[in-house]
C-alpha positions in Angstrom: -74.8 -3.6 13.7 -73.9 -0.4 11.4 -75.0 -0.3 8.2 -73.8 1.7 5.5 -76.5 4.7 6.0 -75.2 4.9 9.4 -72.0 6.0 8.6 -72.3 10.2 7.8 -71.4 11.2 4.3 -67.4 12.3 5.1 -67.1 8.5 6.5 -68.5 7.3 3.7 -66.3 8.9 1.5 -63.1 7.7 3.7 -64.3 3.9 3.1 -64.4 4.2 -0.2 -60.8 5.4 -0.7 -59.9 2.4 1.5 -61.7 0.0 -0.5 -63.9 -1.0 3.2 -66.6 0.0 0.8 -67.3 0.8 -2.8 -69.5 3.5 -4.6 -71.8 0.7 -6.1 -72.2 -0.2 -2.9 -73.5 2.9 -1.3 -75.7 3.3 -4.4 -77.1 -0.2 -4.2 -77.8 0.9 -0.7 -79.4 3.8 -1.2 -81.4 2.2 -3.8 -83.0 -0.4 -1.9 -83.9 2.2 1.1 -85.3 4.2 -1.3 -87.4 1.3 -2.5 -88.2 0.6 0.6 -89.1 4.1 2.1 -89.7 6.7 -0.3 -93.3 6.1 -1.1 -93.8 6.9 2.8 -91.4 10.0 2.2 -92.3 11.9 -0.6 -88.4 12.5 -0.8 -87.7 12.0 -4.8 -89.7 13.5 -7.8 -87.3 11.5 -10.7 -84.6 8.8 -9.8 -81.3 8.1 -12.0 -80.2 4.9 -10.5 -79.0 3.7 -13.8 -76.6 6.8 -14.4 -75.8 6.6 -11.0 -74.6 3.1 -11.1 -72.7 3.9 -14.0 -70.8 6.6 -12.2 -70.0 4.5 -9.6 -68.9 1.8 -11.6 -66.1 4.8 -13.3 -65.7 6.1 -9.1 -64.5 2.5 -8.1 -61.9 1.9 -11.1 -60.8 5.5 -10.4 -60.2 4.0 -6.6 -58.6 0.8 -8.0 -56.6 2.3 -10.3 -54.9 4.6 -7.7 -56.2 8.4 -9.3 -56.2 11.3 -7.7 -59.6 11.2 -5.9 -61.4 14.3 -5.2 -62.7 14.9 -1.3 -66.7 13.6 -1.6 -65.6 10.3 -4.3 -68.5 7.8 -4.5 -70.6 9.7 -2.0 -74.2 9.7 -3.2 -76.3 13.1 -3.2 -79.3 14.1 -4.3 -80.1 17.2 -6.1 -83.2 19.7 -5.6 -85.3 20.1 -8.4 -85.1 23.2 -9.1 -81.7 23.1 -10.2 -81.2 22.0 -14.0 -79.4 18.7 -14.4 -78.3 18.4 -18.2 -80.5 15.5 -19.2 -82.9 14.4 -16.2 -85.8 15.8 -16.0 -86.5 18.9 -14.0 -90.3 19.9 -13.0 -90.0 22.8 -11.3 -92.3 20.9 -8.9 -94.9 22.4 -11.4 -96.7 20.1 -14.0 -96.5 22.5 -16.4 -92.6 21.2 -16.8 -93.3 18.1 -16.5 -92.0 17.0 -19.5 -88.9 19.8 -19.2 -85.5 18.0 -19.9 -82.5 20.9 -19.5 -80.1 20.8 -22.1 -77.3 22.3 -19.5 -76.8 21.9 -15.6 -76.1 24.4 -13.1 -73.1 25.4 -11.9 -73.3 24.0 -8.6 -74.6 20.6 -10.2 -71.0 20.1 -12.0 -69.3 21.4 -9.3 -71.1 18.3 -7.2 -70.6 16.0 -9.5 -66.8 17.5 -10.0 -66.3 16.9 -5.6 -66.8 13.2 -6.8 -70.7 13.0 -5.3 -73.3 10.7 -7.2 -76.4 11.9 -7.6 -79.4 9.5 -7.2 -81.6 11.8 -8.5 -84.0 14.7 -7.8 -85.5 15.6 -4.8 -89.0 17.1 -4.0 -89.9 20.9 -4.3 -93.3 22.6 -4.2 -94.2 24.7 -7.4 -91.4 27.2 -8.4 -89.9 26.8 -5.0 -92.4 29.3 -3.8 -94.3 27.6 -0.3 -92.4 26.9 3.0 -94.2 22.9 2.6 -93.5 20.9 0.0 -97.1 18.9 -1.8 -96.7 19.3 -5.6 -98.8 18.1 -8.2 -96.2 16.0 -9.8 -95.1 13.9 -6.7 -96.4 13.3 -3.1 -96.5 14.9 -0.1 -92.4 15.1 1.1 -92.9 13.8 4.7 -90.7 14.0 7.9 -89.5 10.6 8.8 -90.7 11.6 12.6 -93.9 12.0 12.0 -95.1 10.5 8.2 -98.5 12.6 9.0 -96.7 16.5 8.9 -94.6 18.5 6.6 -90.9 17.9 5.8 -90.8 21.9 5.2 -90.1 23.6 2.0 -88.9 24.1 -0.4 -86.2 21.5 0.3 -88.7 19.4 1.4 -87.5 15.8 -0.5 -83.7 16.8 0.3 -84.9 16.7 4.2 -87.2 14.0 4.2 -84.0 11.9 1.9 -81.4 12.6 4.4 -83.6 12.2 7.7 -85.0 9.3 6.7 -81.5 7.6 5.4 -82.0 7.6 1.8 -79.2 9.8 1.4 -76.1 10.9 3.7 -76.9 14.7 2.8 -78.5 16.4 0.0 -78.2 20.1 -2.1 -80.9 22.3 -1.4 -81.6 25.7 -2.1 -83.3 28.8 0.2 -84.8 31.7 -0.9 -86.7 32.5 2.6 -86.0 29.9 4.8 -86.2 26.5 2.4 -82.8 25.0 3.7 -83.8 25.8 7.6 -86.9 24.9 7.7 -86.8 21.1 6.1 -83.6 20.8 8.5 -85.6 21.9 11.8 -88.9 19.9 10.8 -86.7 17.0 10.1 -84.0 17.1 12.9 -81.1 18.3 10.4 -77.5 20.4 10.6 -78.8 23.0 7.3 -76.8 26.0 5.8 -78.2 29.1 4.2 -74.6 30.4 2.7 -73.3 34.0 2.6 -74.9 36.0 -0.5 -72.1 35.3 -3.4 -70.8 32.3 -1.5 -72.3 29.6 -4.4 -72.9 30.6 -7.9 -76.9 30.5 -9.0 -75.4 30.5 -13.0 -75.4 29.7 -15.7 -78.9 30.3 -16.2 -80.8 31.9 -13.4 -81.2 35.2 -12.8 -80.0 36.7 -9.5 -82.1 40.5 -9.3 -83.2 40.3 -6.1 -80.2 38.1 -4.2 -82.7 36.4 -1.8 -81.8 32.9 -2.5 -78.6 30.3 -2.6 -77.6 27.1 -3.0 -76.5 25.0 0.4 -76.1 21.8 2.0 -78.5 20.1 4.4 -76.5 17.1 6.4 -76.7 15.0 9.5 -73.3 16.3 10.9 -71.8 19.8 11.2 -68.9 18.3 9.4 -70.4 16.9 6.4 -72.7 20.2 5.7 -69.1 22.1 5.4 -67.9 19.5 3.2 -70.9 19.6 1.2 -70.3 23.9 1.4 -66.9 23.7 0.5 -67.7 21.9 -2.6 -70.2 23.9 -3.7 -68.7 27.4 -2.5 -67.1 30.1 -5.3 -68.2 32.6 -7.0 -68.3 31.7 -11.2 -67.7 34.6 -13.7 -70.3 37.2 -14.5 -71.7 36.1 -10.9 -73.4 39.5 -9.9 -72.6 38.9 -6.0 -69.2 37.4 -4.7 -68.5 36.9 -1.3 -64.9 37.4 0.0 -63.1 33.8 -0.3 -62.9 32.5 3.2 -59.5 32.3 4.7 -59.6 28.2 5.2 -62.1 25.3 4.6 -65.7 25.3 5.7 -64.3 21.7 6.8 -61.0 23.0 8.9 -63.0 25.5 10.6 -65.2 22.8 12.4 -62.0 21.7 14.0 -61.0 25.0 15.4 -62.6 26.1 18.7 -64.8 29.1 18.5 -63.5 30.7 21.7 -65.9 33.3 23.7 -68.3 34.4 21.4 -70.7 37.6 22.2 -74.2 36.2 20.9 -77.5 38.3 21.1 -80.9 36.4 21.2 -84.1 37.0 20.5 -87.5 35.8 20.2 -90.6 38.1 18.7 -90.3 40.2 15.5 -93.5 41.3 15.4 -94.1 38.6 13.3 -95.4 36.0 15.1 -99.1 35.8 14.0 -99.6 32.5 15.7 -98.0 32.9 18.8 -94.6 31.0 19.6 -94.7 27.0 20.4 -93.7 26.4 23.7 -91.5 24.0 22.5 -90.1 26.2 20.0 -89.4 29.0 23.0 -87.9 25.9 25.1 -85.5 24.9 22.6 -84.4 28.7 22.2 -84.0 28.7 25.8 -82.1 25.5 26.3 -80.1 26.2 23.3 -79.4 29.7 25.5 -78.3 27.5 28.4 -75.9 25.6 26.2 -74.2 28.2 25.3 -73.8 30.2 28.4 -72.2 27.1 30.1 -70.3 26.2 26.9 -68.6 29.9 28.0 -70.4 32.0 26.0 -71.8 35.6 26.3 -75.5 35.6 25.8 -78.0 38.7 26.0 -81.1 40.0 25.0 -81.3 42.1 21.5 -83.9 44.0 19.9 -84.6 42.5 16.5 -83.0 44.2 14.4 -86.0 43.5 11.2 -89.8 43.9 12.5 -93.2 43.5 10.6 -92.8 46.7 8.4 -90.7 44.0 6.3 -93.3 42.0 5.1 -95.2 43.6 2.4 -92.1 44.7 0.9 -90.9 41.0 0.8 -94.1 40.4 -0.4 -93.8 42.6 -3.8 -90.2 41.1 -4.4 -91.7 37.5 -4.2 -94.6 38.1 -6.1 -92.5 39.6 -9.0 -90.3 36.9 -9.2 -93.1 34.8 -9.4 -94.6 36.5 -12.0 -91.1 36.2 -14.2 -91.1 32.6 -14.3 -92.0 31.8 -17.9 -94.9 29.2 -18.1 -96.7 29.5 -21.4 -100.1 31.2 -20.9 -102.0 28.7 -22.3 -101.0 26.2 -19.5 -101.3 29.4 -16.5 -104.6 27.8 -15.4 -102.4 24.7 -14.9 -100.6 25.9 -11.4 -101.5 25.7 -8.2 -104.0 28.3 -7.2 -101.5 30.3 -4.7 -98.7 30.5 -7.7 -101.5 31.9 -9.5 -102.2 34.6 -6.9 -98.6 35.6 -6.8 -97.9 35.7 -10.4 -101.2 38.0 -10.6 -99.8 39.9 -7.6 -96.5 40.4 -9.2 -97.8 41.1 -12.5 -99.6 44.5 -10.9 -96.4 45.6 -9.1 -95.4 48.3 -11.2 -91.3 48.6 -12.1 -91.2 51.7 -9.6 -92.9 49.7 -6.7 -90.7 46.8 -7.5 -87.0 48.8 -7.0 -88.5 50.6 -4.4 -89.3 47.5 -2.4 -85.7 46.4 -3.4 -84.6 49.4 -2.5 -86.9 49.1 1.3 -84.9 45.6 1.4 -81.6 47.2 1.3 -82.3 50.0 3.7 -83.8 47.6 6.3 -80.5 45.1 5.9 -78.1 48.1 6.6 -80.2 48.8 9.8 -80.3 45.2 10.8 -76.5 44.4 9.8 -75.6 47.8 12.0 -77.5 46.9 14.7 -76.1 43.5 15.2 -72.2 44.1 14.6 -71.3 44.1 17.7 -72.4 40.3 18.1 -70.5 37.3 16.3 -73.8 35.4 16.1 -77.5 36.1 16.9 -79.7 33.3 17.9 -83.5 32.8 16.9 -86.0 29.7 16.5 -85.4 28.5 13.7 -89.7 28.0 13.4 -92.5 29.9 15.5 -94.5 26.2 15.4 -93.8 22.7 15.3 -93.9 20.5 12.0 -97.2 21.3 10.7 -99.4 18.6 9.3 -99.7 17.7 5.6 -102.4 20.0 4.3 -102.7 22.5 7.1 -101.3 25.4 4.6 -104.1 24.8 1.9 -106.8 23.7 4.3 -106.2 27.5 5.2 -108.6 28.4 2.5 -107.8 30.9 -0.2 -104.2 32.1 -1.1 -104.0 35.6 1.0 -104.6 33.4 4.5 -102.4 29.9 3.1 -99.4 32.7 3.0 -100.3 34.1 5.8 -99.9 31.1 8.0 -96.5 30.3 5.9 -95.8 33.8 7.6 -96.8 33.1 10.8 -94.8 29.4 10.7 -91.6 30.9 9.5 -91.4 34.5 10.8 -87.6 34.2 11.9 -86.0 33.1 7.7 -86.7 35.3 5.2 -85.2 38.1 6.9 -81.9 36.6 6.7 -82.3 35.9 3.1 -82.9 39.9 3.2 -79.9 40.8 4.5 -77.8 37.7 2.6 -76.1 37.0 6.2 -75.1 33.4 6.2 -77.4 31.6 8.9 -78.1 27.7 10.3 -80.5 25.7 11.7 -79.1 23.5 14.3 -81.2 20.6 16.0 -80.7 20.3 19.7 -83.9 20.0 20.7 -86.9 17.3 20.3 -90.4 17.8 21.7 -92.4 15.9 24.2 -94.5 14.3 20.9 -90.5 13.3 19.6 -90.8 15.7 16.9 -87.1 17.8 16.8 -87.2 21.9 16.6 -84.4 23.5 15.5 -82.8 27.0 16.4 -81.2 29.3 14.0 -78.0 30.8 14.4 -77.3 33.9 12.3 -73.7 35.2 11.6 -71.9 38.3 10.5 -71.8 38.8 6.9 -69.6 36.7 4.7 -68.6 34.7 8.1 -69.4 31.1 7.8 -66.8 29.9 9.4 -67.3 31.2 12.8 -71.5 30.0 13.1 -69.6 26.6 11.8 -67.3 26.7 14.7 -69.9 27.3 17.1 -72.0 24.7 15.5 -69.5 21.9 15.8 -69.0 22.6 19.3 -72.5 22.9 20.2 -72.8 18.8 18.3 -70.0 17.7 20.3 -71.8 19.2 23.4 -75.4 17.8 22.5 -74.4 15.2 19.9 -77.6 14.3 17.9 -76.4 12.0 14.6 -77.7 9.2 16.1 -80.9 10.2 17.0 -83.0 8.8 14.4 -86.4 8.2 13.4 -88.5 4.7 13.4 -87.7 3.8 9.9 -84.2 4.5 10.5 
């Protein structure tokens, strides 16, 4: 029998505006499941069930009354939290904000909320956003539904674990070196990393070093574009803006992509640990897919290599270090924020443009040497979901981020280069644990990796593969 979580969020949305199904509905839905599952999950740091239920209460007159509804009405959503919601409380995944209550949201918040999306509250993020795992002080462990011992990923940890494990129908999540694609391969997820410019990081945050964007993270091709398109547009005073795509994200996934040319490949000189051999099988399979789905598929050098990673390095640490926490309460974070705030701190303004400046030189390269190719394809990880813990039990800060290197050598780059890129899950492991792959597209080019993504779900559909708790 289907439920209501069965249904993907662009379904839901349809019911609702023919009164099969209401917004209080979905959110009394959602409410129980999360009652049910999220102490398992890790997936939400603060609920707001009661504002929530409010909204829907305004969503469903709005139906009755015969309004104008806009494309996502009575959908619910959950928002990361590291985005400021005007009046909920936003930790930062740190307890030094704890207590933090913004008095404004984020652009891409009202935009949500303006799509016609309810948000049940905020999901789970590590400290400042900063790991590729999510275990914060101020909530539990986020979890992948397949496997409640290991990771959901970071730093959208609690939007993956929500939307894998059917507390939500998708989710916002942000990624700043992989924390969209990473939650979505660990837990078996469609996730975008937009084009640099494509969403708007105002009012309030900074965008200096361009590494990170809002996106969506969904159970279907189609409803991550949704999610895109109603996030997607540059705000004024934005300091990046991508060119306005010629269509919907949502349109495009009914277009067929044609014959694409798509390099591949597989070591950056990254790979400290070695590559999973499930993680090279999916890359393979997902090569086999697309060579009998009529594409062109060949071997590429990678266009970023290990020279990369100290100068990442410095531009991480420095943004670290300019997150304001009061000094008193610095002895307060977690001791890996600590060592990259002290790292950052030490960076000297010269060594900090020039490792911008390193960033931009090596994304010209990459971008050149691609451009002949509508998409690359990667992993998406070098390992499978690791356990809970297996980044701290590492030992001291220097070798926990050196296995977050080693785990995710294939994301950052990307973030780099501000190329739009995707995790897509086709595969599963022997142990039932999915692997994603990454697709990576020319600049500013969404559309096309969506496309090629909605043809490679209806080849290998996967909505319906679900966890246990499902």
């Amino acid at each position: 029998m289907t439920s209501l979580h069965d249904l993907s969020a662009l379904e839901q949305a349809a019911a609702v505006r023919r009164r099969e199904t209401s917004a209080a509905d979905l959110v009394d839905h959602y409410a129980e499941r999360i009652a049910r599952y999220d102490a398992a999950l890790g997936a939400f740091v603060t609920l707001t069930l009661d504002s929530a239920r409010e909204q829907a209460r305004e969503a469903d007159a709005a139906v009755a009354a015969g309004a104008d509804l806009p494309p996502l009405h009575g959908v619910p959503i959950g928002i990361k939290d590291l985005n400021l919601t005007a009046g909920v409380p936003t930790k930062l995944g740190s307890p030094v904000f704890a207590d933090f209550v913004p008095p404004l949201s984020e652009h891409v918040v009202e935009k949500l909320r303006a799509a016609g999306t309810i948000s049940l509250g905020k999901t789970n993020t590590p400290e400042f956003g900063l790991p590729c795992y999510t275990e914060p002080e101020v909530a539990p462990a986020a979890r992948t539904p397949w496997d409640l011992s290991r990771s959901a990923g970071g730093s959208s940890g609690g939007a993956g674990a929500a939307v894998a494990g059917g507390l939500l129908p998708f989710a916002q999540g942000s990624d700043g070196g992989g924390s969209i694609r990473i939650p979505s391969s660990v837990c078996g997820l469609f996730g975008i990393k937009p084009a640099r410019g494509r969403i708007s990081a105002g009012p309030v945050v900074g965008d200096i070093t361009g590494l990170a964007t809002n996106g969506p993270l969904a159970r279907t091709v189609r409803d991550a574009a949704a999610l895109l398109d109603a996030m997607a547009g540059p705000m004024p005073g934005d300091p990046h803006w991508a060119p306005p795509p010629a269509q919907s994200f949502l349109a495009a996934c009914d277009e067929e992509p044609g014959r694409l040319r798509i390099g591949r490949y597989r070591d950056n000189g990254l790979l400290t640990g070695g590559l999973h051999p499930e993680c090279l099988q999916a890359w393979e399979d997902a090569t086999t897919l697309l060579v009998e789905l009529g594409h062109e598929v060949e071997d590429v050098p990678a266009p970023f290599d290990a020279s990369l990673v100290p100068v990442f390095e410095t531009v991480w640490a420095v943004s670290a270090a300019g997150i304001p926490v009061d000094p008193a309460r610095e002895s307060e974070l977690r001791p890996l924020t600590r060592w990259l705030r002290e790292r950052g701190r030490t960076a000297t303004a010269t060594q900090f443009t020039a490792a911008l400046a390193a960033m931009q030189q090596a994304t010209r390269r990459a971008v050149t040497a691609t451009a002949a190719y509508d998409a690359v394809l990667t992993p998406t990880l070098a390992q499978l979901p690791a356990p809970v813990g297996w980044f701290t039990d590492a030992g001291d800060p220097r070798a926990e981020f050196d296995r977050m290197i080693g785990w995710t050598p294939f994301t950052a780059t990307y973030n780099t280069s501000g190329q739009p890129a995707v995790s897509v899950p086709l595969h599963w492991s022997v142990e039932g644990l999915p692997v994603g792959v990454q697709l990576v597209g020319r600049p500013a080019d969404e559309a096309t990796l969506l496309r090629l993504s909605a043809q490679l779900e209806a080849a290998r559909p996967w909505r319906d593969r679900h966890p246990d708790l499902w």
